[in-house]
C-alpha positions in Angstrom: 9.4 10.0 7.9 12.9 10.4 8.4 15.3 12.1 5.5 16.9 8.9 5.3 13.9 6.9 4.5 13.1 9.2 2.0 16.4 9.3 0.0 16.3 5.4 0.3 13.5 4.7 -1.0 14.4 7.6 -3.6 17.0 5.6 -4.9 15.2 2.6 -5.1 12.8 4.3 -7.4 16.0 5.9 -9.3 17.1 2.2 -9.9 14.0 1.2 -11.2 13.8 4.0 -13.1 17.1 3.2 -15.0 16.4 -0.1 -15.8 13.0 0.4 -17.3 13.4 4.4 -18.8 14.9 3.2 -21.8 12.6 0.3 -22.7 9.5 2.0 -21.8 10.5 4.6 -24.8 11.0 1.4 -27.5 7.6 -0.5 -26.1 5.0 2.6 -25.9 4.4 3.2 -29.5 0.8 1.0 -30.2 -0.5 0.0 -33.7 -3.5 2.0 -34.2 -7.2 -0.2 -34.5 -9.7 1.0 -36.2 -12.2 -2.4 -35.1 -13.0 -1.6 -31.8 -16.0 -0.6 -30.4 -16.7 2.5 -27.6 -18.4 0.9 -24.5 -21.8 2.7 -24.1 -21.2 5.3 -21.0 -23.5 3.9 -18.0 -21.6 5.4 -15.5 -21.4 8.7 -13.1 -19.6 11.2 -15.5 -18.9 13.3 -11.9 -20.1 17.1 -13.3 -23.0 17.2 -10.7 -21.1 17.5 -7.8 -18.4 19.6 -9.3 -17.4 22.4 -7.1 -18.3 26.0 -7.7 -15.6 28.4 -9.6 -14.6 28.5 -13.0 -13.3 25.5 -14.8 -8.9 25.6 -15.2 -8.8 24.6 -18.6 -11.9 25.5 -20.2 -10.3 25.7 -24.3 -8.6 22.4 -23.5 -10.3 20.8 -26.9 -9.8 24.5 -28.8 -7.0 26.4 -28.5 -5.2 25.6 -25.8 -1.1 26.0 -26.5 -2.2 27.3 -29.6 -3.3 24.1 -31.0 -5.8 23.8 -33.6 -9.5 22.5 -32.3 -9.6 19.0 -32.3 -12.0 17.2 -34.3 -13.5 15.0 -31.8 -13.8 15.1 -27.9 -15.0 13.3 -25.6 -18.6 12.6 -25.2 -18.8 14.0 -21.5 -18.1 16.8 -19.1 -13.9 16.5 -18.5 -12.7 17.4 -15.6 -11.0 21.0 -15.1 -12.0 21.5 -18.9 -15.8 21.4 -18.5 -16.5 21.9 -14.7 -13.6 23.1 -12.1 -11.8 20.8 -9.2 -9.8 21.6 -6.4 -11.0 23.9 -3.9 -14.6 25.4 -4.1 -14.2 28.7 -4.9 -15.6 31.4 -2.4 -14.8 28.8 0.6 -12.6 30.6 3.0 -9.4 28.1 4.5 -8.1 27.9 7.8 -4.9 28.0 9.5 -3.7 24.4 10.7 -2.2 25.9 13.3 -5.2 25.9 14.8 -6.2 22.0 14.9 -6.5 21.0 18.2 -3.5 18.6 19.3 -5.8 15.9 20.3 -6.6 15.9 16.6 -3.0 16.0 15.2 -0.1 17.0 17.0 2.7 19.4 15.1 6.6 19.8 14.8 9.4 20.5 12.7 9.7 23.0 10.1 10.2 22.6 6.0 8.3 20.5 6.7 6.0 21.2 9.4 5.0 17.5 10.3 1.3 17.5 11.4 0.8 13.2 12.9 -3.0 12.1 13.2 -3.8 11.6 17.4 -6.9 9.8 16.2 -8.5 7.9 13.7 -11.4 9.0 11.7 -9.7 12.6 11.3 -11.0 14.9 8.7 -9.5 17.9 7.6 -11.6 20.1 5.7 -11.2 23.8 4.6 -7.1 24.2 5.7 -4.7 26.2 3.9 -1.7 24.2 4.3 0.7 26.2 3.0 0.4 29.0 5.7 3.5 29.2 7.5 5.8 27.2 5.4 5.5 23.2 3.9 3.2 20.9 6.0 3.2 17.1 5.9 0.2 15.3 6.9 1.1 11.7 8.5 -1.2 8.7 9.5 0.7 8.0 12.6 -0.8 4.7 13.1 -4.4 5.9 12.5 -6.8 5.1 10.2 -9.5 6.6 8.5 -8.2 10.0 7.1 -10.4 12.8 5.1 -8.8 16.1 3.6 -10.9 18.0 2.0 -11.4 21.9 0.3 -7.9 22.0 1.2 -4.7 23.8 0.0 -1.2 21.8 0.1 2.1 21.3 -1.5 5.1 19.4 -1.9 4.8 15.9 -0.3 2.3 16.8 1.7 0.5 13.3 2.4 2.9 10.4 3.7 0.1 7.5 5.0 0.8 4.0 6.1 -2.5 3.5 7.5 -5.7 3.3 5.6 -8.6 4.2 4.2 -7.6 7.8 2.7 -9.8 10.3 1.1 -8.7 13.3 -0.5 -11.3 15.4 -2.3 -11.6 19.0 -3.4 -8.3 19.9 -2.9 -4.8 21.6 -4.6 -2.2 20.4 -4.1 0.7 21.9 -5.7 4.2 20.6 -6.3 6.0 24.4 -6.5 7.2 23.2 -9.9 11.2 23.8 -9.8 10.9 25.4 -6.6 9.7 21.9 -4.8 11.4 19.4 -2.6 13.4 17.1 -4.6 14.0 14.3 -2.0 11.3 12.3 -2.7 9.4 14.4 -5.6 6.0 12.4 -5.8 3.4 14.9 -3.6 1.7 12.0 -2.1 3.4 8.5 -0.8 0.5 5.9 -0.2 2.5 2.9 1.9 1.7 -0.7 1.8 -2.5 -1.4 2.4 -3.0 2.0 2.2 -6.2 2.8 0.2 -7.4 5.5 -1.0 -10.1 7.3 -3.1 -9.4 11.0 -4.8 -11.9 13.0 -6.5 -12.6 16.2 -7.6 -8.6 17.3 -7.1 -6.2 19.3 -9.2 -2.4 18.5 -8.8 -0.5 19.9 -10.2 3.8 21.5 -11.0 5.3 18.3 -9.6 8.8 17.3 -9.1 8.2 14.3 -10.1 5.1 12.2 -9.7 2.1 13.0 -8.5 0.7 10.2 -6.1 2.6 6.7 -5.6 1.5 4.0 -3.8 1.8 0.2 -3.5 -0.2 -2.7 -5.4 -3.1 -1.8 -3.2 -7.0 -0.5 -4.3 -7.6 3.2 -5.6 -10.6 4.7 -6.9 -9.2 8.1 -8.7 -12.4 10.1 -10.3 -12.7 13.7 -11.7 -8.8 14.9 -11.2 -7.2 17.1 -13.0 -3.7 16.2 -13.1 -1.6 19.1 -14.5 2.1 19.1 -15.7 5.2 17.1 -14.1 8.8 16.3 -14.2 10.4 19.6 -13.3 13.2 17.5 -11.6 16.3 16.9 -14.2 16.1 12.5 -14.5 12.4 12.7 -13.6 10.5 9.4 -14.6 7.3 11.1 -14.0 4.1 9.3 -13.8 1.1 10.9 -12.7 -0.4 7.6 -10.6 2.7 5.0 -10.3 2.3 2.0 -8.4 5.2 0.1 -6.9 5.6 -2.5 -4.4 3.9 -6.1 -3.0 0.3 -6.2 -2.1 -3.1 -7.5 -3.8 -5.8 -5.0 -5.4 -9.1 -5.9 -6.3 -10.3 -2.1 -6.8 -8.1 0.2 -8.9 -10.9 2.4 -10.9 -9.0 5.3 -12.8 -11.7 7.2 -14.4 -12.6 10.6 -15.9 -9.3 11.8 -15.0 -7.5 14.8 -17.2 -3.8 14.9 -17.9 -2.7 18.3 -19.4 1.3 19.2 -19.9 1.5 22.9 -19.8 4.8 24.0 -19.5 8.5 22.7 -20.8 9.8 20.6 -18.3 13.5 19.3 -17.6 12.0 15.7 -17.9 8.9 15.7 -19.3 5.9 13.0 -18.4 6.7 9.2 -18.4 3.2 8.0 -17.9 -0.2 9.7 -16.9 -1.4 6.3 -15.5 1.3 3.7 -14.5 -0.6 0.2 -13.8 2.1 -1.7 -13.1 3.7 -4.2 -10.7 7.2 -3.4 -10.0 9.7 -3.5 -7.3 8.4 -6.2 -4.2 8.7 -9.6 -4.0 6.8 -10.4 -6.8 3.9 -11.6 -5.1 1.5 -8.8 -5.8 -1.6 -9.3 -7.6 -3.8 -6.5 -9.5 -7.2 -7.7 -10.2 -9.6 -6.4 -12.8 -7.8 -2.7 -13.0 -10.3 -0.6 -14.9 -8.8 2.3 -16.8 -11.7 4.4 -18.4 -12.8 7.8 -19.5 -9.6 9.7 -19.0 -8.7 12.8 -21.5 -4.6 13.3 -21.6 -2.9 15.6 -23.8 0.9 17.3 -23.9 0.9 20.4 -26.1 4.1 21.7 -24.2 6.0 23.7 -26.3 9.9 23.2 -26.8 10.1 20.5 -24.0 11.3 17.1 -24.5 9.0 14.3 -25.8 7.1 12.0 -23.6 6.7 8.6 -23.2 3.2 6.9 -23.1 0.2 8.0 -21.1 -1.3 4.4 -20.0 0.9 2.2 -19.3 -0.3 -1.6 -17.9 2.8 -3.9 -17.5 3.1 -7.0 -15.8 6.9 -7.0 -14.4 6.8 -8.7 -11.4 3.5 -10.7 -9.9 0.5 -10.7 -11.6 -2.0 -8.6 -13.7 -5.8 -10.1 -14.3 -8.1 -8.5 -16.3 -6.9 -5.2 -17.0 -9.4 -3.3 -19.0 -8.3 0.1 -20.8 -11.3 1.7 -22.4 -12.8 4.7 -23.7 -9.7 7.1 -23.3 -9.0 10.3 -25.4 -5.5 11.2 -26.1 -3.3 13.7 -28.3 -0.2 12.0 -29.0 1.6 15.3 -30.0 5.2 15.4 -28.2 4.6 11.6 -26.7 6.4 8.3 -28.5 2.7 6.7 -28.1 -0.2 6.6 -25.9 -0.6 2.5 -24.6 2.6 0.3 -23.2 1.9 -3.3 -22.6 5.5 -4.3 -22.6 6.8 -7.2 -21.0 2.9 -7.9 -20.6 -0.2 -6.9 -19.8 -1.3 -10.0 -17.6 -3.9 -12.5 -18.4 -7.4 -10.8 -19.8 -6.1 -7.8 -20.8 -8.8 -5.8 -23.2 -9.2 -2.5 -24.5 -11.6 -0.8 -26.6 -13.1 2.6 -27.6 -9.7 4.6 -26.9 -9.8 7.6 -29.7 -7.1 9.8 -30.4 -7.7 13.8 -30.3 -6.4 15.0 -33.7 -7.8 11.9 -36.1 -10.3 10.3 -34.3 -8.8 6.9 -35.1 -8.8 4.2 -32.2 -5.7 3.6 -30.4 
């Protein structure tokens, strides 16, 4: 990807950015329900095939940032609270300068640009941070794996689908990373992808964009953005034309350590934006997911789900059996313009009351 590309399509985020910041702040606060109902948990809760080490955040729900324990939590194993993700511990990494260059071929420096010479590539157990910043790019090919891997900055830049990222740390150098682009992980148009078992985390900005297209996001801990001064930082941001019939966002953590210049935007960003208007997101499932922001001193957040219907169209959204601390954040749900046709939510329970959001 060319520096030019990148800035470009930096500024066309920027311009989104300044025409939405401002009403995203007025439109995130949610009247509070106390009706609903949680949805009975049926489904894989993800601890069984947690890797080995010790858990990141393991007093999450009792003291972490000095906060008081909260009265409720949720009802299952939370990912880098109750089990650890990223990187197995004990698993010894590689140096990519060692994959052969029928696999992926490499040049450049900051970043070292590492471009697929096959499909059905996986890269599992590299540290890819040896040596200076490497990219990882599709090149045409499909089929990607990176696995028990270490990487940082924007280290994935894909046009070609499927990708599969599990067990792996990717870290965004907090005020030390690349400010170009600032998301660590740019999905292109039909790219999709499935994550699990990750921990991202110091970003620039956000954490993984992509276009209207299907991602199944499980057992990630996402963990503190929006080092970059102007930062609209959403943890999972869509933008761009394209039709999704599988977005599943579920038992995901959000957790805001540190004062940032920015501070988050949105943990989960399902909306359609930018494009032609054309795109379609059916039945987006957002479920299980634990956020919190107990930074102290930094600036006050937005919302941390955010479904909005600005361009195209939205069917079926379902936001369900969240947690969320609303300390240092305007509100927790957005559904401003709208939320598309179908939209339901239920069981989503705040931290510090226990009340329904």
């Amino acid at each position: 990807m060319a520096a030019g590309s990148r800035i470009k399509r930096r500024s066309v985020l920027t311009g989104l950015i300044n025409l939405i910041a401002a009403p995203a702040i007025v439109r995130a606060a949610t009247p509070l329900s106390s009706s609903e109902t949680a949805v009975p948990l049926s489904v894989d809760s993800g601890s069984q095939d947690a890797p080995a080490g010790v858990a990141q955040y393991p007093t999450y729900f009792t003291s972490l940032n000095g906060i008081s324990p909260y009265p409720v939590r949720p009802p299952w194993p939370v990912a880098g609270v109750d089990y650890r993700v990223g990187v197995n511990a004990g698993v010894w990494l590689k140096d990519p300068a060692t994959i052969k260059p029928n696999v992926a071929s490499r040049s450049g420096a900051n970043p070292i640009v590492l471009r697929l010479e096959a499909d059905n590539v996986v890269l599992d157990g590299y540290d890819f941070t040896m040596g200076g910043w490497w990219q990882i790019r599709s090149n045409g090919h499909a089929n990607l794996t990176i696995s028990n891997s270490r990487l940082q900055n924007l280290c994935i830049d894909v046009e070609t689908g499927p990708l599969t990222v599990r067990y792996c740390e990717i870290d965004g150098l907090g005020s030390e990373g690349e400010t170009v682009f600032g998301c660590l992980a740019f999905l292109r148009a039909g790219v999709t992808s499935s994550w699990k078992y990750n921990w991202l985390h110091s970003a620039q900005n956000d954490f993984i964009d992509l276009a209207t297209s299907d991602i199944d996001a499980r057992f990630n801990l996402f963990d503190t953005m929006g080092y970059e001064a102007g930062a609209h930082a959403d943890a999972i941001q869509f933008a761009g034309d394209g039709t999704a019939n599988n977005i599943k966002i579920m038992f995901n953590t959000y957790v805001h350590m540190v004062a940032t210049k920015a501070s988050p935007s949105s943990f989960i960003d399902v909306e359609t934006q930018l494009g032609t208007g054309t795109q379609v997101m059916n039945g987006p499932e957002v479920a299980y997911n634990t956020a919190s922001n107990t930074a102290i001193g930094g600036l006050r957040g937005s919302t941390f789900f955010r479904v909005s219907q600005v361009k195209g169209t939205i069917v079926d959204a379902y936001v369900h059996d969240n947690f969320a601390d609303l300390t240092n954040m305007i509100g927790v749900i957005s559904t401003t313009p709208s939320p598309g046709r179908g939209y339901r939510k239920s069981g989503n329970t705040l931290l510090r009351s226990g009340q329904r959001f």
